[in-house]
MILO-352310 format. One record per atom (N, C-alpha, C): residue number from 1; atom name; x, y, z. Coordinates in nm, 4 decimals, padded with zeros to 6 digits, always signed. Layout:
<sites>
<NUM CA <X Y Z>>
...
</sites>
This chain:
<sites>
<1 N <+00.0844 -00.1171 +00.0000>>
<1 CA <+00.0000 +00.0000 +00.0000>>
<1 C <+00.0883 +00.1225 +00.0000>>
<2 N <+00.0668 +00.1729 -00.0997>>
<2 CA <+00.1364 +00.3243 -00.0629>>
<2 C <+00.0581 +00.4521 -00.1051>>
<3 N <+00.1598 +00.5157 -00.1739>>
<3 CA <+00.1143 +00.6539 -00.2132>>
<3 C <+00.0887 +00.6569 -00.3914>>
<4 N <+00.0216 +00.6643 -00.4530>>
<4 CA <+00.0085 +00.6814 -00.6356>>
<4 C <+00.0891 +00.8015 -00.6689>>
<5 N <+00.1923 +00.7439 -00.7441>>
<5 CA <+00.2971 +00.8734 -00.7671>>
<5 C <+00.2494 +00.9317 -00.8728>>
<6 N <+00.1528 +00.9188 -00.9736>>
<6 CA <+00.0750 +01.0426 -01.0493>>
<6 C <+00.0450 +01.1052 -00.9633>>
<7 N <-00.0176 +01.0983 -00.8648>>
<7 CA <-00.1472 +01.2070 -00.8052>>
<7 C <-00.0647 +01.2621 -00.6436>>
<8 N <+00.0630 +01.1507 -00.5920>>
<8 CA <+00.1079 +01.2084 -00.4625>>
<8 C <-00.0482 +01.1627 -00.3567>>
<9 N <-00.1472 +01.1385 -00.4136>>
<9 CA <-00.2411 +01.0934 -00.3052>>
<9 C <-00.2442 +00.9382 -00.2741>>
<10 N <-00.3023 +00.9112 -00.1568>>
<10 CA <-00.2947 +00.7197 -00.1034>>
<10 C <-00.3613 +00.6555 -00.2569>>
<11 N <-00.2734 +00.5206 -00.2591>>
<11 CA <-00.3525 +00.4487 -00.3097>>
<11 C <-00.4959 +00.3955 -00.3491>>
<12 N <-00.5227 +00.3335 -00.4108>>
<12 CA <-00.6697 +00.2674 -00.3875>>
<12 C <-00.6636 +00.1587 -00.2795>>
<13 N <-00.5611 +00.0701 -00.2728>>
<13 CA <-00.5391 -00.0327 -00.1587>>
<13 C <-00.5246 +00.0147 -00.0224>>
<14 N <-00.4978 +00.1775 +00.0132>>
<14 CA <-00.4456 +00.1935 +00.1184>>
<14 C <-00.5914 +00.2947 +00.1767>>
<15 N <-00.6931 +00.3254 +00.1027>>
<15 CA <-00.8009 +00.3915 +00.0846>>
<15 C <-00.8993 +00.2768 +00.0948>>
<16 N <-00.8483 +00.1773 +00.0625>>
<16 CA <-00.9797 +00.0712 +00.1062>>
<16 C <-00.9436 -00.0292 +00.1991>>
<17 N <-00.8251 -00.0189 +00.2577>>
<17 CA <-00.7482 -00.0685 +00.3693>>
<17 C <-00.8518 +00.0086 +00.4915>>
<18 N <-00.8135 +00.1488 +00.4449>>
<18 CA <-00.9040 +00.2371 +00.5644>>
<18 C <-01.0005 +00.2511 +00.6039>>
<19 N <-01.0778 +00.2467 +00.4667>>
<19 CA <-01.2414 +00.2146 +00.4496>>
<19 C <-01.3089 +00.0869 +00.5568>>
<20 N <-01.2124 +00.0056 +00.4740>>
<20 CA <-01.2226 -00.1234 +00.5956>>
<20 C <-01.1738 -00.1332 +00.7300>>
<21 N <-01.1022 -00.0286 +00.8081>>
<21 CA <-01.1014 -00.0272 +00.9313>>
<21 C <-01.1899 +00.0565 +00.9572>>
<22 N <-01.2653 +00.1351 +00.9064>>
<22 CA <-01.3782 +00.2447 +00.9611>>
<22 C <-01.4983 +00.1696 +00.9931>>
<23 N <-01.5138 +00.0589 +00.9196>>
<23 CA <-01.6659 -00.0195 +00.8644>>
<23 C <-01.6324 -00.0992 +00.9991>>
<24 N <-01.5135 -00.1394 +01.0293>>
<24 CA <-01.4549 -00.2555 +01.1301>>
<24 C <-01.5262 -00.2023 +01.3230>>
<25 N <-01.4676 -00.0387 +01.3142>>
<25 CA <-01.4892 -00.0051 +01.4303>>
<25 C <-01.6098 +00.0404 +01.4416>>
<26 N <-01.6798 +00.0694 +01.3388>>
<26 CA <-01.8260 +00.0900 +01.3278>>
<26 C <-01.9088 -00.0296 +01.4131>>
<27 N <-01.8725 -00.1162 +01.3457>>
<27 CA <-01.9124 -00.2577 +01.3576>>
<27 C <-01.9289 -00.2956 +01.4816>>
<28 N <-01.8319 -00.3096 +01.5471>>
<28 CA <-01.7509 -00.3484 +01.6523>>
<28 C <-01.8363 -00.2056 +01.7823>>
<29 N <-01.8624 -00.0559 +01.7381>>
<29 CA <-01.9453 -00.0069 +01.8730>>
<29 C <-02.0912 -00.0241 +01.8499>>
<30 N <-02.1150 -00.0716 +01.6911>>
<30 CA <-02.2787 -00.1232 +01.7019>>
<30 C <-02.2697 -00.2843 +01.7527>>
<31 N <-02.1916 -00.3990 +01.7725>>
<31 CA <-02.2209 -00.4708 +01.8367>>
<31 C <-02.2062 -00.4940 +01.9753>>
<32 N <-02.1339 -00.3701 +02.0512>>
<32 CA <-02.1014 -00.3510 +02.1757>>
<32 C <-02.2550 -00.2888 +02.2441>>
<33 N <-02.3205 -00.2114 +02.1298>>
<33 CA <-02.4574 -00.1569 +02.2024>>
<33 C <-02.6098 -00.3123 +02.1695>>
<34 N <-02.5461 -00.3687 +02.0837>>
<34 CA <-02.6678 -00.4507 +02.0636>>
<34 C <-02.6430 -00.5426 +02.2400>>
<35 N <-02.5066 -00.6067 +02.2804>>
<35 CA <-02.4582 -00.6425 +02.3839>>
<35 C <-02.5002 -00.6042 +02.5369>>
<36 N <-02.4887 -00.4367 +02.4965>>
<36 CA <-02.5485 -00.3507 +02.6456>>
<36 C <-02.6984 -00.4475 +02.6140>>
<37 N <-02.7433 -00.3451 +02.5303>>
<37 CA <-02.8658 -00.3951 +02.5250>>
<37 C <-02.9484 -00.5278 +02.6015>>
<38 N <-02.9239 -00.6457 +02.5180>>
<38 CA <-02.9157 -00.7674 +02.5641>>
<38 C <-02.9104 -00.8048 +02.7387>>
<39 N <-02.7975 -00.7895 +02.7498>>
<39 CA <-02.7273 -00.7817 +02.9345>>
<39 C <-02.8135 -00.6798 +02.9962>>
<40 N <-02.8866 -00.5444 +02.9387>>
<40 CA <-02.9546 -00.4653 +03.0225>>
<40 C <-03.1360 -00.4526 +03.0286>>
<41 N <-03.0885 -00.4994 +02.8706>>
<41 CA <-03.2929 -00.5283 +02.8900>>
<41 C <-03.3540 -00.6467 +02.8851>>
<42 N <-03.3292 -00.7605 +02.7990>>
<42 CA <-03.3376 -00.8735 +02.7608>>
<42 C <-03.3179 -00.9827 +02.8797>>
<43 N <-03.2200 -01.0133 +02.9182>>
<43 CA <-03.1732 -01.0677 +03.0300>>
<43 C <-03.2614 -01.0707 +03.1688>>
<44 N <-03.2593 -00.9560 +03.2157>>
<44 CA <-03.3377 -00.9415 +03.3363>>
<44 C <-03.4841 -00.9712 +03.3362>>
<45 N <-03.5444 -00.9612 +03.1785>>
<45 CA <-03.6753 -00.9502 +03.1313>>
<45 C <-03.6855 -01.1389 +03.1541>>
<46 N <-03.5628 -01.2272 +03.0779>>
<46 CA <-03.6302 -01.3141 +03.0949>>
<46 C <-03.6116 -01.4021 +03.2416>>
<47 N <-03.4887 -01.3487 +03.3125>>
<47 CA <-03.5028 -01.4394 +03.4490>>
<47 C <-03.6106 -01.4045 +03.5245>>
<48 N <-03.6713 -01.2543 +03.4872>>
<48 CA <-03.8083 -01.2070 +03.5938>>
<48 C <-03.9408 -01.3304 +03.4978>>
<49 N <-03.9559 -01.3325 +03.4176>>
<49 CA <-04.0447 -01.4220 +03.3595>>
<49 C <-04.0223 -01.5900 +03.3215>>
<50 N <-03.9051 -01.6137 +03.3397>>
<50 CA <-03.8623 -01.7583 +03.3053>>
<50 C <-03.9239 -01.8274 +03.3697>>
<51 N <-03.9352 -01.8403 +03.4790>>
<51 CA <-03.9894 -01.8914 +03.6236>>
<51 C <-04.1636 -01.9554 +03.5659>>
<52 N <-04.2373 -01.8155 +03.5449>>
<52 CA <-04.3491 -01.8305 +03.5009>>
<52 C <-04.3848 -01.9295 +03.3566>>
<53 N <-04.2586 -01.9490 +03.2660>>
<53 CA <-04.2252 -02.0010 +03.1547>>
<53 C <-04.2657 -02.1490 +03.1985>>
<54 N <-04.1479 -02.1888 +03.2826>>
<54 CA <-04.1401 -02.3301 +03.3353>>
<54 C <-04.2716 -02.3905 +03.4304>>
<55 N <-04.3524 -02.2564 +03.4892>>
<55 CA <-04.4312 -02.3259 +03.5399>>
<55 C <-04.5647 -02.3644 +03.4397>>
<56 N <-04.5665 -02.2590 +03.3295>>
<56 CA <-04.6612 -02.3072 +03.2478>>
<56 C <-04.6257 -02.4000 +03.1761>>
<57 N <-04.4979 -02.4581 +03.1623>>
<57 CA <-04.4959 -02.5912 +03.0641>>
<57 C <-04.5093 -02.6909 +03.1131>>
<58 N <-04.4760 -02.7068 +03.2883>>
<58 CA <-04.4833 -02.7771 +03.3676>>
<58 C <-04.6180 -02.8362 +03.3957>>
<59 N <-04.7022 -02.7629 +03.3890>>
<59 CA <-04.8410 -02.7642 +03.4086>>
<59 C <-04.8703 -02.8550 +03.2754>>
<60 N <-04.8703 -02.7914 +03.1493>>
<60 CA <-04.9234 -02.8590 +03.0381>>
<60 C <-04.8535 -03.0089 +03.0308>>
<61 N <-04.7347 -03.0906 +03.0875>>
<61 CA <-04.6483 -03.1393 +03.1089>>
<61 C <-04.7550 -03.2679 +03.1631>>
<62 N <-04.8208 -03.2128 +03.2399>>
<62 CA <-04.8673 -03.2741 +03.3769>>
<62 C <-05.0077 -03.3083 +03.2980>>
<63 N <-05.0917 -03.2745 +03.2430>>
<63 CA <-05.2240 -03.3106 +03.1763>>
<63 C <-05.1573 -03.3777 +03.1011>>
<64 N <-05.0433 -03.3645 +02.9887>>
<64 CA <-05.0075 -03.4626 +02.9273>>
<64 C <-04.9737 -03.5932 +02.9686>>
<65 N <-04.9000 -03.5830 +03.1023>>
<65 CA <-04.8746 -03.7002 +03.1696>>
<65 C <-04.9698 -03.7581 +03.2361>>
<66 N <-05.1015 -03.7267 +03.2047>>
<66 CA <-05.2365 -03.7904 +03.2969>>
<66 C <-05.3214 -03.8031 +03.1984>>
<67 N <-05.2860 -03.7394 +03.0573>>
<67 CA <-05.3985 -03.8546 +02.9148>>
<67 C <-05.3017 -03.9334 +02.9402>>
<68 N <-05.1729 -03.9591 +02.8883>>
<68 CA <-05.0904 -04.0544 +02.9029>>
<68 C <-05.1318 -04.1837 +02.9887>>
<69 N <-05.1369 -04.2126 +03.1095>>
<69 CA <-05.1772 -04.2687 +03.2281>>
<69 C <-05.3259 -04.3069 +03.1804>>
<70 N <-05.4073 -04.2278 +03.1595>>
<70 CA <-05.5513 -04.2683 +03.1217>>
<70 C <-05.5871 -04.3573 +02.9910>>
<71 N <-05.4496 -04.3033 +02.8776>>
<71 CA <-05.4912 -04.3920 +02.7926>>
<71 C <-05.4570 -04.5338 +02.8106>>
<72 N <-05.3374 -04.5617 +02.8892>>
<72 CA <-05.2708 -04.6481 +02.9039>>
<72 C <-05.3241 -04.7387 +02.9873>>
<73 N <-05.4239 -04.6858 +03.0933>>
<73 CA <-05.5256 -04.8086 +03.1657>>
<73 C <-05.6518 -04.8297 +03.1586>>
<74 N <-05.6851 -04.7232 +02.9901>>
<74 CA <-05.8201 -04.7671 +02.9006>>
<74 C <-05.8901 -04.6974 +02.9655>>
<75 N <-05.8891 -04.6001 +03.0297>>
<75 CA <-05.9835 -04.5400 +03.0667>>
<75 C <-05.9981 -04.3631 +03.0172>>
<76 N <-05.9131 -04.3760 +02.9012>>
<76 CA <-05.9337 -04.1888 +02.8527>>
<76 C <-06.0427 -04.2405 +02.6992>>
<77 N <-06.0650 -04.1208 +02.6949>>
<77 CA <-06.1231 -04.1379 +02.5699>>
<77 C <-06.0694 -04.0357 +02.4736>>
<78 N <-06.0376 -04.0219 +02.3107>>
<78 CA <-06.0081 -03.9432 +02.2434>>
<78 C <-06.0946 -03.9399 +02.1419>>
<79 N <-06.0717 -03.8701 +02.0481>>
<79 CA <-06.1969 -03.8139 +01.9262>>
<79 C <-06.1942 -03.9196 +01.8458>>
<80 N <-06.1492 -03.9714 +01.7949>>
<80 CA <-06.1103 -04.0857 +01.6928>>
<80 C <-06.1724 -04.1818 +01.7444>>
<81 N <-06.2032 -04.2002 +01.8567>>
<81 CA <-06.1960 -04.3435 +01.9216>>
<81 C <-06.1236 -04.4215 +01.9433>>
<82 N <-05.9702 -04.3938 +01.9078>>
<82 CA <-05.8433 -04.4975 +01.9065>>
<82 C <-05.7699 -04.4856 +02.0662>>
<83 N <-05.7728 -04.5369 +02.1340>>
<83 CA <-05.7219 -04.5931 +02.2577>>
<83 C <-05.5327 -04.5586 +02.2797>>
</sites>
């Protein structure tokens, strides 16, 4: 990379060398704010609600595990009629 001795101005290689470290640190403080972000809103949002997550699957978990049980000692019934 140097200097273009027609013109005394940078290269094209040394102009898109630069280009590409501008785009780099750009980059690099928009993924540092997507990061805050994440760690400051996201995060806390889901350990305050996770809880509630697990207890609702837990629940649906549990009717599943009691057709289960019902079909299995002939005593559920389903739409089909199949056992």
């Amino acid at each position: 990379m140097g200097v273009d001795p027609k013109s005394g101005s940078p290269g094209w290689e040394e102009k898109l060398h630069d280009a590409g470290a501008k785009v780099e640190d750009e980059l690099k403080a928009e993924l540092k704010k997507v990061i805050a972000y994440i760690n400051d809103e996201v995060v806390p949002e889901v350990r305050k609600n996770g809880s509630e997550a697990l207890r609702a699957a837990a629940a649906q978990m549990e009717k599943l595990a009691k057709k289960m049980d019902e079909r299995r000692a002939g005593t559920g019934s389903s739409k089909d009629g199949v056992k």
